[in-house]
N, C-alpha and C positions, 0 to 999 in steps of 0.2 A: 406574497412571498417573492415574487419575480420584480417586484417594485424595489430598486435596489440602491444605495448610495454608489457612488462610483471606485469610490475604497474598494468595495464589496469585490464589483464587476472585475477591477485593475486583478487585484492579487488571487481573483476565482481566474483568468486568463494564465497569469503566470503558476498555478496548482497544472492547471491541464499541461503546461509546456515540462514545470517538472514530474509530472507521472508520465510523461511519454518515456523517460526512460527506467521503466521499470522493465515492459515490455518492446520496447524497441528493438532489445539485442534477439530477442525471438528468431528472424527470420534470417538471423546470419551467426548465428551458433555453429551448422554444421559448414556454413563457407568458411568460416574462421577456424575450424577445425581442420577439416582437409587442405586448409593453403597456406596454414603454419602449422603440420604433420603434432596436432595435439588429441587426446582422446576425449571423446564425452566428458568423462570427469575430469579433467584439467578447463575444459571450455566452459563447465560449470561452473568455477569456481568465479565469473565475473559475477553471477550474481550473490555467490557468498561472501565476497570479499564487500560487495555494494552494499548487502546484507546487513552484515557483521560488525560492522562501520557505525552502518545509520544507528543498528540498535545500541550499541555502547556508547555512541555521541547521543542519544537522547537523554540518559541520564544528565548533560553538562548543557543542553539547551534550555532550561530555567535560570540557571545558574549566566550565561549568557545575555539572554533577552531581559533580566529582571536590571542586568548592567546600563547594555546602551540602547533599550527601547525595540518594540517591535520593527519599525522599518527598517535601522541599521542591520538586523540582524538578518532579516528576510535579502536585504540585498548583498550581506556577507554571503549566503548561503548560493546566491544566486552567480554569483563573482566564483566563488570555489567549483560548482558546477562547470561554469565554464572554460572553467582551467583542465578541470579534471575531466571531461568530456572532449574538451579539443586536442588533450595528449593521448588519450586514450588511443583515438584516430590516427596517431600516428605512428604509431611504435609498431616492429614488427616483429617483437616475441608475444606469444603468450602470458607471460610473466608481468611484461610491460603493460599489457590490456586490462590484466587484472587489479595491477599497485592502482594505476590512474582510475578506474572504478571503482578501490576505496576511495581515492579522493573526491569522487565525484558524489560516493555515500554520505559522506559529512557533511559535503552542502547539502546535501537533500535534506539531510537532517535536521538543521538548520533554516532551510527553508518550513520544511514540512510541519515540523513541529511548532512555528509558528504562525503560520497561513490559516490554518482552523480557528485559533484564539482571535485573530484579526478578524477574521469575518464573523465569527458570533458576537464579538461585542459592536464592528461595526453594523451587522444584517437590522434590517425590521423581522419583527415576528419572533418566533418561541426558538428554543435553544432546537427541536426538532428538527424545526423549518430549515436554521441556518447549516445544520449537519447536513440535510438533502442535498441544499445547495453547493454545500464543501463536496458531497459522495456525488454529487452532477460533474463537478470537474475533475476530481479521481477517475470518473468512468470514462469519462472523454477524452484525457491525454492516454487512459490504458489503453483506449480504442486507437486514438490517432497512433501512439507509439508501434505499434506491427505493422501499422499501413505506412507509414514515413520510414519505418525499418525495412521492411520490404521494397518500395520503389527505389530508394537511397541505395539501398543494396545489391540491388540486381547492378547497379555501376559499380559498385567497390565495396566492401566490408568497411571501410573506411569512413564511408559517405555520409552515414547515418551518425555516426559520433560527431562528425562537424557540424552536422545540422541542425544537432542538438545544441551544440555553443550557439552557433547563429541565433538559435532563435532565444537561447536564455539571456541573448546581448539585448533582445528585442524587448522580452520581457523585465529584466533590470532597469530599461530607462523608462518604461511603463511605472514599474514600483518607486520610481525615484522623483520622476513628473505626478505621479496624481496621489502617494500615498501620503499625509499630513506627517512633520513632525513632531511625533509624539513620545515623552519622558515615558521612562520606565514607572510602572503603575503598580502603588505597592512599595513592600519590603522585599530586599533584596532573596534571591531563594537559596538555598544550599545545595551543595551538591549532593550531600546523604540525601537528604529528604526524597526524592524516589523510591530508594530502599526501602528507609522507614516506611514508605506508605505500604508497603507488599505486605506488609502484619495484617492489613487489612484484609479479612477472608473473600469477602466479595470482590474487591479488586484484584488480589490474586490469584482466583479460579476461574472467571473471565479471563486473565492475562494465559493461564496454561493454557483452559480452552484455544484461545488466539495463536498457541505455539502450536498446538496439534495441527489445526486445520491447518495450519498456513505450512506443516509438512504434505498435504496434500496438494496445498496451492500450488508452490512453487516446485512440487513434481510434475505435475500438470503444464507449469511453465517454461521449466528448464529441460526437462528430458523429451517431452513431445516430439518436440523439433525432428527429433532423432528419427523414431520410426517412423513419424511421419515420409521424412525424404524425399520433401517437395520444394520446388522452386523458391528462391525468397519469397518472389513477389506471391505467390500462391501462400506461404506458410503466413504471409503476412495478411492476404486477405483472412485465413481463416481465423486469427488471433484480432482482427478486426471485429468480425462476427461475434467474438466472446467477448469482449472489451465493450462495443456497442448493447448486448442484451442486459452485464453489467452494469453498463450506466442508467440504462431504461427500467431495471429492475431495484435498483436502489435510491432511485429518484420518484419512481411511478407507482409499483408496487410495494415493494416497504414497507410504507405508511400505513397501506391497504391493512397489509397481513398485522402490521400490528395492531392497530384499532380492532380487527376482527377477532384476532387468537392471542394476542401479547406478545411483547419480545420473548419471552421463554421457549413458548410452542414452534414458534417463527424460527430462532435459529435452531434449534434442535430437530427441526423438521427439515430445513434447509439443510442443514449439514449430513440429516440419515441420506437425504434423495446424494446430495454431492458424494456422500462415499460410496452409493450403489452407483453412479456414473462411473467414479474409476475403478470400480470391478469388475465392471460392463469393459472398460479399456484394458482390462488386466486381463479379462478373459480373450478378447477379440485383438490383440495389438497388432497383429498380422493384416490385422483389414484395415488400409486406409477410411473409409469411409467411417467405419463405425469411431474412431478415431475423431475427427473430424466433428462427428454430430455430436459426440462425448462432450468435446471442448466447448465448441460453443453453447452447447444447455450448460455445459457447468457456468458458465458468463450470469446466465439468469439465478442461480443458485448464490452463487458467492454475493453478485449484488444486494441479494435480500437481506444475506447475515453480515456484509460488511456495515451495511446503515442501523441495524439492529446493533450488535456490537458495539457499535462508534458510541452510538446515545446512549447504553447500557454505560459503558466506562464511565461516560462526561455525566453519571448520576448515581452510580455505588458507592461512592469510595466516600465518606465523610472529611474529606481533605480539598483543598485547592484542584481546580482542576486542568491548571497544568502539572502540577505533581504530579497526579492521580494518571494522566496521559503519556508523562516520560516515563512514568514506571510500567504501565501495560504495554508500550511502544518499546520497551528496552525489553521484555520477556517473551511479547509475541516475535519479533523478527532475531529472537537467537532460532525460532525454528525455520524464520525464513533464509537461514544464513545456511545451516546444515542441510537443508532438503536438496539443492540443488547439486552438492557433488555425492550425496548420500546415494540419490537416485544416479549419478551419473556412473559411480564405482557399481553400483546391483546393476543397472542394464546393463556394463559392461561383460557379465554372468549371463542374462537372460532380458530381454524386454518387457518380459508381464509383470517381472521384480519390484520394482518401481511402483508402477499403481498398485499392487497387492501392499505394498507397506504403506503408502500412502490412504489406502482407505483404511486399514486396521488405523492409522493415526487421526482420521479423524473421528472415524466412530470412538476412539477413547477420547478423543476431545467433548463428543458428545456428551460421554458418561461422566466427564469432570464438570461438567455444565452444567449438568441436571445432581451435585451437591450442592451448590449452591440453587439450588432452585428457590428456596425458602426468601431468600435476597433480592433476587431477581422479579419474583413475583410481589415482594414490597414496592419495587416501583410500577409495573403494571396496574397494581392498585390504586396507583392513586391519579387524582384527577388528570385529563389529558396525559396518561401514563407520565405522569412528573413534569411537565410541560413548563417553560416558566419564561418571562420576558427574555429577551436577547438584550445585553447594552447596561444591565443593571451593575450594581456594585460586584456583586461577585463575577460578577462574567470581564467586566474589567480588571479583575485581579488573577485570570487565565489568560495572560497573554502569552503562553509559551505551550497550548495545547498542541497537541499532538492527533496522530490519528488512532 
């Protein structure tokens, strides 16, 4: 699996550089808050606005990529990033931070939703294998993005949004020097066809599932910060520690737990322990520490369900699967888009508010999970849980998968 083309390596490099900013603004939420007099839920809203972006531009990234080809697109999205990350940096309203991290959503989206499709049809090894590899470099830019948000930060709030341009200029002429150009593969896609695919039962009970949890995630992500009220560089270690068990637990174990219990057991088990963590933080928010340990075990939990997930989507849905990926990618992060000023307007009431809705959200994410159980356990069923070459015909007609 680690035997890899250089395609593979190039744009698995530039994935870690764009997830670092998912988590990077972690450890200067509440600098950015106190030194342009905003509250919690106004400071929240960069990652709703980054949110809200990515998810409604996934619908138009088929539509996009099936145009001028995977590389152009991977490097538009890369180019919009760094626009929309180096103005970010420099504005000094509020206002201002958040327009420019929707722009910076779009590239992502544009990246993101392409970066998967690339490496599964470039990877050796089973459509699985190549997801690991994709959820190795999710976990690694989530890790590095608090630890480069935090050192960058402790200099300026500022610091960290440049550095994120810098290093996406790095990455763009990586993707531009070793990525082949290659024609759009296929028929052109439409832009309904997302929608359409949502008819699909199994694709869109997965997809709520992904809305629920991921109102837990990104309370976890965006409000923490808050009671926490620790140094960058501190908030960034500790978002470090979650990021790093993440990538270890969706690359390492993952695989484990499904071969052992199946995707089914796997994420439903994963998500009961993640919603007993933030009640554990619902109950105790007072106590840094417990805080603290909360997060980072939730790192280990989310890793396991994000790799389960990811390969559940790219094999329910009897459709194309980048369709089948913009449309679970457009309905999961509408919850990642509300969570974060949700939680920021309730802690502004009380700080236990926050993880108390967030674990009721994902334990209903649970219970939407386990109706489609009947589906889900169709692919378990079957050999190498649906396991199938990377690189073949149909993995080349996914070049605009998504995560």
């Amino acid at each position: 699996m680690w035997r890899q083309p250089r395609t593979v390596w190039s744009v698995a490099f530039a994935s870690v550089v764009a997830f670092m900013g998912i988590g990077l603004v972690d450890p200067i939420l509440k600098p950015i808050g106190d030194q342009l007099g905003a509250t919690p839920s106004q400071v929240s809203l960069l990652f709703t606005s980054y949110m809200a972006v990515m998810g409604v531009a996934m619908l138009g990234t088929g539509w996009v990529s099936s145009r001028i080809g995977p590389k152009r697109t991977l490097m538009l999205g890369l180019a919009i990033i760094i626009v929309g990350a180096g103005l970010a940096g420099a504005q000094d309203s509020i206002g201002g931070i958040v327009g420019f991290r929707a722009v910076w959503g779009l590239g992502n989206a544009l990246f993101v939703a392409t970066a998967l499709a690339t490496i599964v049809q470039a990877a050796k090894g089973s459509v699985g294998q190549a997801i690991v590899l994709y959820e190795a470099a999710l976990g690694l830019g989530i890790a590095a993005g608090p630890l480069m948000g935090g050192a960058l930060g402790s200099v300026s709030w500022r610091w960290p949004f440049f550095g994120v341009s810098a290093l996406m200029l790095v990455a763009l002429v990586v993707t531009w020097m070793t990525l082949p150009d290659t024609e759009p593969a296929g028929p052109p896609t439409s832009l309904g066809a997302p929608l359409r695919a949502l008819r699909h039962r199994g694709l869109l009970t997965v997809g709520v599932t992904a809305l629920l949890y991921n109102v837990g995630f990104f309370t976890l992500l965006a409000f923490t910060p808050f009671p926490l009220d620790l140094s960058e560089r501190q908030v960034g270690l500790v978002f470090f520690g979650w990021g790093l068990l993440l990538a270890i637990f969706s690359v390492v174990v993952a695989p484990v737990v499904q071969r052992r219990v199946g995707a089914l057991a796997g994420m439903a088990g994963a998500l009961v322990a993640f919603a007993a963590v933030l009640a554990v933080m619902g109950v105790w928010t007072e106590h840094k520490p417990v805080l603290v340990v909360g997060t980072i075990a939730s790192g280990a939990l989310l890793g396991i369900n994000n790799t389960l997930i990811t390969e559940t989507v790219m094999k329910i849905a009897p459709v194309e699967r980048s369709v089948a990926s913009a449309a679970y990618s457009f309905v999961r992060f509408a919850g990642g888009a509300v969570a974060p000023w949700m939680a920021g307007v309730l802690g502004e009431r009380s700080a236990h508010l926050p993880f108390w809705v967030g674990t009721v959200a994902v334990l209903l994410g649970v219970a939407v999970l386990l109706t489609g159980r009947t589906l889900v356990r169709a692919i378990d069923d079957q050999p190498d849980h649906g396991a199938e070459p990377v690189g073949s015909e149909v993995e080349a007609a996914a070049v605009t998968a998504g995560t």
